[in-house]
N, C-alpha and C positions, 0 to 999 in steps of 0.2 A: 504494500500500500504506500503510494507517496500523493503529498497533499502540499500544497502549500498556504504560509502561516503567516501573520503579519504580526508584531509585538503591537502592544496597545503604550501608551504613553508611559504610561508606568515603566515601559521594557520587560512586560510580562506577555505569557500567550495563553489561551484560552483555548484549552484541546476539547475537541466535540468527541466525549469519551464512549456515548453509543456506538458512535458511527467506529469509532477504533474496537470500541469490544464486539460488535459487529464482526467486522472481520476477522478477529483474535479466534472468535467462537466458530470460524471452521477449523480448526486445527485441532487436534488433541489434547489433551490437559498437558502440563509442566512443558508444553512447548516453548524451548526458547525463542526469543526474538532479538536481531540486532535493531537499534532506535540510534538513528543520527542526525544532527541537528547540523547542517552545513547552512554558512549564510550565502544567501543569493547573489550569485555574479549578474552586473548590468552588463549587456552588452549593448558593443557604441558600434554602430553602422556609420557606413559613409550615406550623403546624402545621395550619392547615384543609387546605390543596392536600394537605397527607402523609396525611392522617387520610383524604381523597377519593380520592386515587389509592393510595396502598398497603392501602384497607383496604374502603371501599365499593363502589370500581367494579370491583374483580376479585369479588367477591362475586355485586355485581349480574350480572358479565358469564358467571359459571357459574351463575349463576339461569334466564340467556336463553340459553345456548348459545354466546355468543361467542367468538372464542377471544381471548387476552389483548391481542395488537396490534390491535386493533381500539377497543379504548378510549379513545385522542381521537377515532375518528370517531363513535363511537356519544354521547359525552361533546356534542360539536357538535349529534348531532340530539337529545340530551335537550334541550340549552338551548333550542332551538328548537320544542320542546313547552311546557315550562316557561314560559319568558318569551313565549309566542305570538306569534312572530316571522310578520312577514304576510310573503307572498312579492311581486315585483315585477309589474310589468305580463305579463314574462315568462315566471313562472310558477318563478322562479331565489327560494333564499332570498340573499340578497347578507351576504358577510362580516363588511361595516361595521352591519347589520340587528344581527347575531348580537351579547349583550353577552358580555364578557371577566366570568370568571368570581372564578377564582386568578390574572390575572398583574398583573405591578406596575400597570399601568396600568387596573385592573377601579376601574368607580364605582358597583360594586355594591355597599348596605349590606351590615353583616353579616348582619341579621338574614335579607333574601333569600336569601344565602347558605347558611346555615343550614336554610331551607326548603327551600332545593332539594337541598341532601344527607338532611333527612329524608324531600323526595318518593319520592326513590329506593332509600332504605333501605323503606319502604313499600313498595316495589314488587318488593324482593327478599324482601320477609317473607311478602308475597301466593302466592310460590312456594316456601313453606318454607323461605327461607336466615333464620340467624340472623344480620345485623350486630352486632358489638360498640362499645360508646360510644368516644368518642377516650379516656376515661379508662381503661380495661379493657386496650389495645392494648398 
């Protein structure tokens, strides 16, 4: 079971101990449990990734009919259109083929970047969605 928890002012928490003993109660008696309390890492996005995923690819993805969990996999075969990733002897695209688009480690210029958010904005406008600029958002 994992949940997540907010402290209250005091820097106390307030466990909903049903909903825990709930679960505790499928398991057999003297079952141990481990219990960790880790604090939450923020993570900082670039504004390009935020502007791509909060604002073109769910656009894009009710342009095509997708439904919203599906947008890293459909995000994958865009790049693999985009950047014309050859496939192997196989007939397999191979992961290490595919470039890193948004994450720290992409050596993809901006400006590529760039084009490959307006290919896609292009291709939501083809089916009448409006995207709006990152500055409009």
């Amino acid at each position: 079971m994992k949940f997540k928890i907010k402290s209250d002012n005091n820097r106390k928490i307030n466990l909903n101990m049903a909903a825990i003993n709930t679960y505790v109660g499928r398991y057999k008696a003297e079952t141990e449990f481990e219990v960790e309390v880790v604090r939450r890492k923020v993570t900082v996005s670039s504004p390009m990734r935020r502007y791509f995923f909060g604002v073109v690819m769910p656009i894009f993805l009710e342009a095509y009919g997708y439904d919203p969990d599906e947008s890293l996999i459909l995000h994958e075969r865009l790049k693999i259109v985009f950047f014309g990733v050859p496939v192997d002897n196989h007939g397999v695209y191979r992961k290490k083929d595919i470039p890193s688009i948004f994450g720290d480690d992409s050596d993809v210029p901006i400006e590529k970047k760039q084009q490959y958010i307006e290919w896609i904005v292009r291709k939501s406008s083809a089916e009448g969605y409006y995207t709006p600029d990152p500055g409009q958002t």
